[in-house]
N, C-alpha and C positions, 0 to 999 in steps of 0.2 A: 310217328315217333313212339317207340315203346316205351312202357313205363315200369322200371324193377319194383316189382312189392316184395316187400319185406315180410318173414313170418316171424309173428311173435310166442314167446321168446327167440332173441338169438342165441343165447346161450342156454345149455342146459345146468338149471342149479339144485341144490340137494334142499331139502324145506326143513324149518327148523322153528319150532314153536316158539321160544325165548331163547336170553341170551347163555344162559346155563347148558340148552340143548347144545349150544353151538359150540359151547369152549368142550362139551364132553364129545362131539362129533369131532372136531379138529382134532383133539387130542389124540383120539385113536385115529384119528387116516396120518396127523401128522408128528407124530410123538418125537421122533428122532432130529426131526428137521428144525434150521434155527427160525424162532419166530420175531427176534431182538437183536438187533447190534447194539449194543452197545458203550461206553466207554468209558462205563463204571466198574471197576473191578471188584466192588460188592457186592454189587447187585449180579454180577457173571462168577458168582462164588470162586474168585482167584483170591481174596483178602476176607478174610472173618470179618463180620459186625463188631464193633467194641473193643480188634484186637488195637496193639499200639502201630500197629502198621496202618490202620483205619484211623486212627486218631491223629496221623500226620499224613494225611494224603491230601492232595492237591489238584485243583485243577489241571492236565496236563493235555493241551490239545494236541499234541502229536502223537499220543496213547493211541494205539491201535483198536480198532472194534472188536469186540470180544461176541459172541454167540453165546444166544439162552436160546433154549428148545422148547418145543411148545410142550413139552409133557413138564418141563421143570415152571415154565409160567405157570400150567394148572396146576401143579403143584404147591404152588407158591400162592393161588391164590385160594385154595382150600386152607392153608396155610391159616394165612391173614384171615380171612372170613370167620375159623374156627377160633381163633387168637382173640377176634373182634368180642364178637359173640362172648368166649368167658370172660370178657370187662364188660359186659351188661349193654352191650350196642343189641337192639332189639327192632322191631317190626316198626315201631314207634318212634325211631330217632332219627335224625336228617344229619346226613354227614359229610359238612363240604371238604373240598380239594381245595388248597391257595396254593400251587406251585407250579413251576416252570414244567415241562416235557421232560420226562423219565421215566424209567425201569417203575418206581414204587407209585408212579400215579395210576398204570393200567392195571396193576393189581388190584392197589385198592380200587378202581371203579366198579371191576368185576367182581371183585367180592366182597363187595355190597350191592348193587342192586342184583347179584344173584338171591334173591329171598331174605335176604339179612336186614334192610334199611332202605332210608331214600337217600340220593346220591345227590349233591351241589356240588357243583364245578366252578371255580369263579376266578373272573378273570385275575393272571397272575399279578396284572399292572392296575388293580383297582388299590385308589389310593384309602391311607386308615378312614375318613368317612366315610367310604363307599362300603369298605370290608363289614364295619358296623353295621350297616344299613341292610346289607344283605344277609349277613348270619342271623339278625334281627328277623327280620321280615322270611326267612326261610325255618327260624323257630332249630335253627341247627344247633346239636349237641355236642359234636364230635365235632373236632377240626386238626385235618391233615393237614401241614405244612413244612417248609424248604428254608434253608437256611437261606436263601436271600432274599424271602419274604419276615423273616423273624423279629426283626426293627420295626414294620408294620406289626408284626403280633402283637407283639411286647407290649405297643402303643395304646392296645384297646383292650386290654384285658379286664382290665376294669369298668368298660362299656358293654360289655357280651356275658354277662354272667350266667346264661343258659348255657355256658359251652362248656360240660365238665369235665372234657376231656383233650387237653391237647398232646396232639404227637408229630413229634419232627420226624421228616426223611431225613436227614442227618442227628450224627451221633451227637447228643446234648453235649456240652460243657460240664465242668467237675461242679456238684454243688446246684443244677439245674433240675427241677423237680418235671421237667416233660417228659413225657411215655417216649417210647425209641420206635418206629416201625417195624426196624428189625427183630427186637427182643419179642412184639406181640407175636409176627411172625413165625418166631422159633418156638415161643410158646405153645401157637396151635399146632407146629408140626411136628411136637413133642405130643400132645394128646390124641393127633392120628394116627399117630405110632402106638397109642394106648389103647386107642380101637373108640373114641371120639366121633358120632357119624350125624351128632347134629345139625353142623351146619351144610351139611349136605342133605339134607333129609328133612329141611326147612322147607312149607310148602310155596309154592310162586304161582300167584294167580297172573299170568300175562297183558292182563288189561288193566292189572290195577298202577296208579303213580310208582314208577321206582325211580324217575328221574327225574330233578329241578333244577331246568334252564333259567337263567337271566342272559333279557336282549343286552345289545349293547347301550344302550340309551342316549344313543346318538341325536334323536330328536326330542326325548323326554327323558324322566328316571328308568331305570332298567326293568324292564316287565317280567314276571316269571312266567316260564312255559312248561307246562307237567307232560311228561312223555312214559309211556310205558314199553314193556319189550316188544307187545305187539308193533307198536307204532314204527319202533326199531328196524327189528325183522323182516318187516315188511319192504321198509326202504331199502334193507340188506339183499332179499332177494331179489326183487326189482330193479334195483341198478347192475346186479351180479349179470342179470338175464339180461340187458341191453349190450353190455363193457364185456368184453373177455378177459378177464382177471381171473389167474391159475397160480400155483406154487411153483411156477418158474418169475415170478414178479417180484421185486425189491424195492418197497417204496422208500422214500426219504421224508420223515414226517416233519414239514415247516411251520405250519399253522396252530397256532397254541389249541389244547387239544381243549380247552371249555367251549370252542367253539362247536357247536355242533354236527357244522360239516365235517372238520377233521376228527372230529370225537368219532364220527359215522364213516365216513371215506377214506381216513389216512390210520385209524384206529381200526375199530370193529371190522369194516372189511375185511382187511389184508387176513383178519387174525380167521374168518371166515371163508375164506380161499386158499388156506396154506400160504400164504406169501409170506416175506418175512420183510423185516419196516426197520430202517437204520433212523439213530433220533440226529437231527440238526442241531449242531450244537448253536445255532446262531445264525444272524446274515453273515456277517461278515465271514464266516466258515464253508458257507454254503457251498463256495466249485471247489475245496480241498474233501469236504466232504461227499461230495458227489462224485471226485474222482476216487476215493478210496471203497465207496458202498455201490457205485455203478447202478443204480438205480435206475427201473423200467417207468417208473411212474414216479412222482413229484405233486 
């Protein structure tokens, strides 16, 4: 009986030293191409930030997926990064995510731990002592958040005083002193336009901490795990070289994206292979969504 061997790699893949190298490689192979469906029409610049059409919009799951390209993500996240950067986010600062799957979570992840800061992700459904215990113990300054975690903010502001900066993915309420995502945003993409090349031009050592995991703590409290781009990269290339994943794939991203695996396989992949990633609005959406984004992977 014969036996097939296999040659390793199967795939052939492009090497990429950190995550910076990748969004600038993708960019130029993929610039034109959609890297986002999505079914925010802010974030698909169809509706201004702060217009009064923005400040009465609504959920609407029958809203069609709209397309972002990968040259306007990197865009977008030079953007933020720059934006970040002249509010005093520095080398120094640890900056979690508390929100649901969207447009402004993958911005912000890339542009921050591209050279900018250390990145937390935390799960969306940790309740207020948990959130304290983690912004605590991660020493985090900045914190991104979503309007349907803002009840939990609220809660503990008073318990996290190392955080001096908070900023909502949606537009504040009249009278609300939170930073806007979008305003930082537009900020920094006003100073690229001025010829601003700092936060590009930030060094990135690839081995050093740019990312802090917490497990789930399923058995005990939740452990923190430091990862760097190498560590990333690595798993990028390596699974790239087993899986034939190409920019003809459409993933549908379900798995909340703190988790690692999808942070790494339904996230950074796809955006590393040209594919482009429709976001799930939910279980209960899941076959209208998948018959509308026809997705190769899941």
């Amino acid at each position: 009986m014969s036996k097939t061997i296999y040659k390793y790699p199967l795939v052939d893949v492009r090497e990429i030293t950190d995550l910076r190298d990748m969004l600038r490689q993708s960019e130029k192979l993929y610039a034109d191409k959609t890297a986002y469906w999505t079914k925010d029409p802010i974030a698909a610049r169809e509706i201004a930030p702060g217009s009064r059409e923005a400040m009465e919009l609504k959920i609407d799951h029958k809203r069609p997926y709209l397309p972002i390209t990968y040259q306007q993500f990197a865009d977008d996240v030079r953007a933020l990064g720059t934006g970040l950067m002249k509010l005093g986010v520095n080398e120094k600062s640890r900056v979690a995510i508390y929100a649901e799957t969207r447009y402004e979570w993958y911005v912000t992840y890339l542009a921050v731990v591209n050279g900018l800061a250390v990145v937390v992700p935390l799960d969306k459904e940790q309740p207020a002592n948990e959130v304290v215990n983690l912004v605590t113990s991660s020493e985090t300054d900045i914190l991104l958040f979503s309007k349907s975690n803002k009840e939990v903010v609220d809660s503990v502001r008073d318990r996290i005083p190392g955080v001096r900066h908070y900023i909502g993915f949606d537009l504040p309420r009249e009278g609300e002193t939170d930073l806007y995502f979008w305003d930082i945003l537009q900020e920094g993409a006003k100073a690229l336009e001025e010829g601003d090349t700092a936060y590009e031009d930030l060094p990135l050592d690839p081995e050093a901490m740019q990312i802090l995991l917490f497990t789930s703590g399923t058995t005990s409290n939740p452990k923190a795990v430091m990862l760097s781009h190498k560590n990333i990269c690595k798993n990028l290339m390596g699974m790239c070289s087993m899986v034939n994943i190409d920019e003809n794939d459409t993933f549908l991203s379900v798995l909340p994206l703190h988790h690692t695996y999808e942070c790494t396989c339904g996230y950074l992949c796809p955006l590393y292979r040209g594919c482009s990633v429709a976001v799930c609005e939910g279980l209960r959406y899941i076959v209208p969504n998948m018959q509308e984004a026809k997705p190769t992977i899941v």
